[in-house]
C-alpha positions in Angstrom: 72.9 78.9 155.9 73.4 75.0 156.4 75.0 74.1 159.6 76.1 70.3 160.2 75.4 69.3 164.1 76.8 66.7 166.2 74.3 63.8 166.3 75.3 61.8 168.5 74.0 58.3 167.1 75.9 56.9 164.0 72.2 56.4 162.2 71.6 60.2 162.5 72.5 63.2 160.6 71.7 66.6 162.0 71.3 70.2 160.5 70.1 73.6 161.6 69.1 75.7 158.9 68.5 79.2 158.6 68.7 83.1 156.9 68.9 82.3 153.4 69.7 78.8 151.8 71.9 78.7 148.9 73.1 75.7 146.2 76.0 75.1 148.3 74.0 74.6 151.2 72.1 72.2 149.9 75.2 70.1 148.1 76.6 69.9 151.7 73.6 68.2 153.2 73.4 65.8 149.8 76.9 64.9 150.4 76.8 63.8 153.8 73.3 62.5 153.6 75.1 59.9 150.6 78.2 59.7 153.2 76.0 58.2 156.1 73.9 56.1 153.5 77.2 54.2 152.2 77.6 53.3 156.0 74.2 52.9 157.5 71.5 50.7 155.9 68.7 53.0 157.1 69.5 57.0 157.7 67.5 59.4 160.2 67.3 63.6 159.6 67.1 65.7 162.6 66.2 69.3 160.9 66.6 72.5 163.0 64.8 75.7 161.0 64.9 78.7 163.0 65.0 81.7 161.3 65.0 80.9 157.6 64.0 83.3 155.4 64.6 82.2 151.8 66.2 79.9 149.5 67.5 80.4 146.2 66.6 79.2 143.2 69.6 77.1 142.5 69.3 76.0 146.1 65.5 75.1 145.5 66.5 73.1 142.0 69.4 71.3 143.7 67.0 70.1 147.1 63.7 69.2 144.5 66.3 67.2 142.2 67.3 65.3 144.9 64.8 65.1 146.3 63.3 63.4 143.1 66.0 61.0 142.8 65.5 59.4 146.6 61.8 58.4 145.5 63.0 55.3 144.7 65.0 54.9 147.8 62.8 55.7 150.4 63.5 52.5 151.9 67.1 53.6 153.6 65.1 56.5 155.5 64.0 56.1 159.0 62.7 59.1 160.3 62.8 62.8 160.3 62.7 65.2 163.1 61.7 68.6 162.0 62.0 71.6 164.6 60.6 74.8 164.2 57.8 77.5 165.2 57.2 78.1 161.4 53.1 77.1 160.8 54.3 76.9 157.3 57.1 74.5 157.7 55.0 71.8 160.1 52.1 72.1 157.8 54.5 70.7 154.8 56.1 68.1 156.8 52.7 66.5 158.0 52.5 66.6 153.9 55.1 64.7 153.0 54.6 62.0 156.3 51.4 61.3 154.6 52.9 61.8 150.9 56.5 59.3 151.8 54.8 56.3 154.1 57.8 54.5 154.2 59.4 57.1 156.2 58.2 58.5 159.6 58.4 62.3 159.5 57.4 64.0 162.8 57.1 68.1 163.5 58.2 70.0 167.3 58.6 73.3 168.4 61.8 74.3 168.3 61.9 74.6 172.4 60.9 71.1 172.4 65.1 69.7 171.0 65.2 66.9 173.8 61.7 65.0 172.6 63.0 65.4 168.9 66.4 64.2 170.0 65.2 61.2 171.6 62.2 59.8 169.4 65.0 60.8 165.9 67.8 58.8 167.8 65.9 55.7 168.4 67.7 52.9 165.9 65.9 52.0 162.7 63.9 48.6 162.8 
């Protein structure tokens, strides 16, 4: 399950994600991550995962091919604000701030939504 959020700054999109993840899921969050990029020069994630417990493996192809296409266009990220009490989940995140420099990718609990809110939110520079 993929679940759009209100986001409250046009720079921002928002998700929650949880259960089990499937291809459509992930085509949703490519489509309006491409929406927001054709109107914003620099894009921000706010990433709710709560209770996730698995994703397909068309779900999996669809997010790593992706994925492998924004490489080159790391540039029109901002940051990412990734919520959850998963060790797993903020153990890859600190990964891929390190991995995707351009890009500021930044891990809270998920009881700590107002800190993520505000520091995701902040405009791009």
């Amino acid at each position: 399950m993929l679940e759009l959020l209100p986001s409250e700054a046009d720079h921002l999109l928002a998700m929650r994600i949880g259960d089990r993840v499937t291809a459509p899921d992930i085509q949703v969050a490519i489509d309006a991550i491409e929406t927001l990029k054709k109107i914003q020069p620099r894009i921000s994630l706010y990433i709710e995962i709560d209770d996730m417990r698995w994703m397909t493996f068309t779900a999996f192809l669809r997010d790593l091919g992706y994925g492998l296409t924004q490489l080159g266009d790391l540039d029109r990220y901002y940051r990412a604000a990734v919520l959850s009490d998963k060790r797993w989940i903020r153990h890859l995140a600190r990964l891929e701030d390190r991995l995707f420099k351009r890009m500021e990718i930044q891990t809270f609990p998920l009881h700590d939504k107002p800190s993520a809110l505000e520091w995701v939110r902040q405009r791009p520079e």
